[in-house]
N, C-alpha and C positions, 0 to 999 in steps of 0.2 A: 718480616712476617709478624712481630711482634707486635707492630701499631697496626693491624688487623684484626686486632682480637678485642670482640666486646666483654664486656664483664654482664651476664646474664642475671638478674634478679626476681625470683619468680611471684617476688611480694609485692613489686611496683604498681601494678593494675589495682589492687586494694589500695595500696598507699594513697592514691589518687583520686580512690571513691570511683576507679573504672575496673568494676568486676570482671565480666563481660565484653572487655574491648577486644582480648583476643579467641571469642567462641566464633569470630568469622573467618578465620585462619585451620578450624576445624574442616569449615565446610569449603574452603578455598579452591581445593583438589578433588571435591566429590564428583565423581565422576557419573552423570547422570547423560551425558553426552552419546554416547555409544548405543545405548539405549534408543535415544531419541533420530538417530543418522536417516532408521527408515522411512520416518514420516515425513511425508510431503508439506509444505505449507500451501493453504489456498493461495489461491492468485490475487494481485493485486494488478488496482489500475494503479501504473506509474503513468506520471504528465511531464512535459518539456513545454513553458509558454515563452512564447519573443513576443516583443511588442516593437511596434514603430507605433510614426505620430497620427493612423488615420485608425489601425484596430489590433486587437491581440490574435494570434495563433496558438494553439494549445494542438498540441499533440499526445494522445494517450494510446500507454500502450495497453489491449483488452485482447489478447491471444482466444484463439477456442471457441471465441462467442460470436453468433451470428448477428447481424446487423438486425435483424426484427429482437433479438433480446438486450437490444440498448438502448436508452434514454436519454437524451441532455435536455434539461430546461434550464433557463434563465428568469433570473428575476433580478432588476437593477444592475446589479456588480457581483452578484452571487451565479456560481455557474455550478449544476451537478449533473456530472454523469455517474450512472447505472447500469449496471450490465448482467445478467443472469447467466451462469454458467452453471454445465454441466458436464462432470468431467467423469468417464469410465475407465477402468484400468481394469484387465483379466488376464490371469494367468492359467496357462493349460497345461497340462503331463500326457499327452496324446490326447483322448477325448474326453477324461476328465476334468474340468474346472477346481483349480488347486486352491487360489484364493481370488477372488472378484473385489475389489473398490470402488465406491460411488464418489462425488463429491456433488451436492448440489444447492448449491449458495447464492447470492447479490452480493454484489462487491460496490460498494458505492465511495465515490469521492465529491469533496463538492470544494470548492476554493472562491473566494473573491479577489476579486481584479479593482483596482485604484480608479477604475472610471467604469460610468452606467456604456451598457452592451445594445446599439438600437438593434434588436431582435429582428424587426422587418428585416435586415440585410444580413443577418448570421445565417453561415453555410455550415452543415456537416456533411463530412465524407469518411466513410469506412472501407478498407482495403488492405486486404494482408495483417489484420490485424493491428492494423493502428488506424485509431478513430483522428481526422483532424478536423479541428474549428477553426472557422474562420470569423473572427467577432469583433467588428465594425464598435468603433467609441462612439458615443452617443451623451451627448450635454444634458438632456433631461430623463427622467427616471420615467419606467411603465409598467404594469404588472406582469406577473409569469407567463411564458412562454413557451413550449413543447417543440424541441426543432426537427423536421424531419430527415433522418440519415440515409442521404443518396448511395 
C-alpha cells in the first residue's frame, strides 16, 4: 500500500509557470447534465453511402418529413439534401394544455462523392422515412440539378 502513495505538492503548477492547469478539475464534475436530460435535440439527416463501379447509393435517414419538404440537388460531386421539419409535442391535464413545443427548422447536409454524378440518370425515392439516391458516376462535370422525390 505504500508504493500507492503520491507525495501531493500544491506549489508545482506555479513551479512550472502552469497556474491554471488544474482550474479544469474544478469544473470536471459540474454537473450541468440533469439539467439539460429534458431537451430534445433537433433532428439530423444521418447518411449510409455504398458505392460499386457504375454509381453511388446514399441512404438518408429524414424521419417526420414529408416528401414535398425535401430537396436533393447535385452539382458535379457535390450532393445536398434539405428537409424542412416540423415537430409538435402537447401535453394535456384533461382539457387543459399543460405545456405545448414547437420545433420548426432545415436540417441540411451536403457531402461530395470522388466522382461527377450524371444527374440525367439520378433517382430519388422517399418511404418510411428514408430518402434513397440512386447516383449513376459520370466522367464529365454539368451544372446544378433539382432531383424529383418519387
Amino acid at each position: 500500500m505504500a508504493n500507492n502513495l503520491v507525495r501531493f505538492d500544491p506549489f508545482s503548477d506555479l513551479a512550472r509557470f502552469e497556474p491554471l492547469r488544474g482550474l479544469d478539475d474544478v469544473f470536471r464534475d459540474f454537473r450541468l447534465r440533469p439539467g439539460l436530460l429534458n431537451l430534445e435535440a433537433e433532428p439530423r439527416i444521418r447518411i449510409d453511402i455504398t458505392e460499386s463501379d457504375a454509381s453511388y447509393t446514399v441512404k438518408a435517414e429524414v424521419p417526420g418529413v414529408t416528401k414535398d419538404d425535401l430537396k436533393v440537388s447535385i452539382e458535379d460531386n457535390q450532393v445536398t439534401i434539405s428537409a424542412e421539419s416540423t415537430q409538435e409535442k402537447e401535453e394535456k391535464n384533461g382539457e387543459r394544455v399543460v405545456r405545448r413545443e414547437r420545433y420548426v427548422g432545415q436540417q441540411v447536409r451536403s457531402f461530395s462523392l470522388n466522382h461527377a454524378i450524371d444527374d440525367a440518370k439520378a433517382v430519388a425515392r422517399y418511404q418510411n422515412g428514408i430518402l434513397e439516391l440512386t447516383l449513376p458516376k459520370r466522367a464529365g462535370a454539368t451544372g446544378a440539378k433539382h432531383l424529383p422525390i418519387n
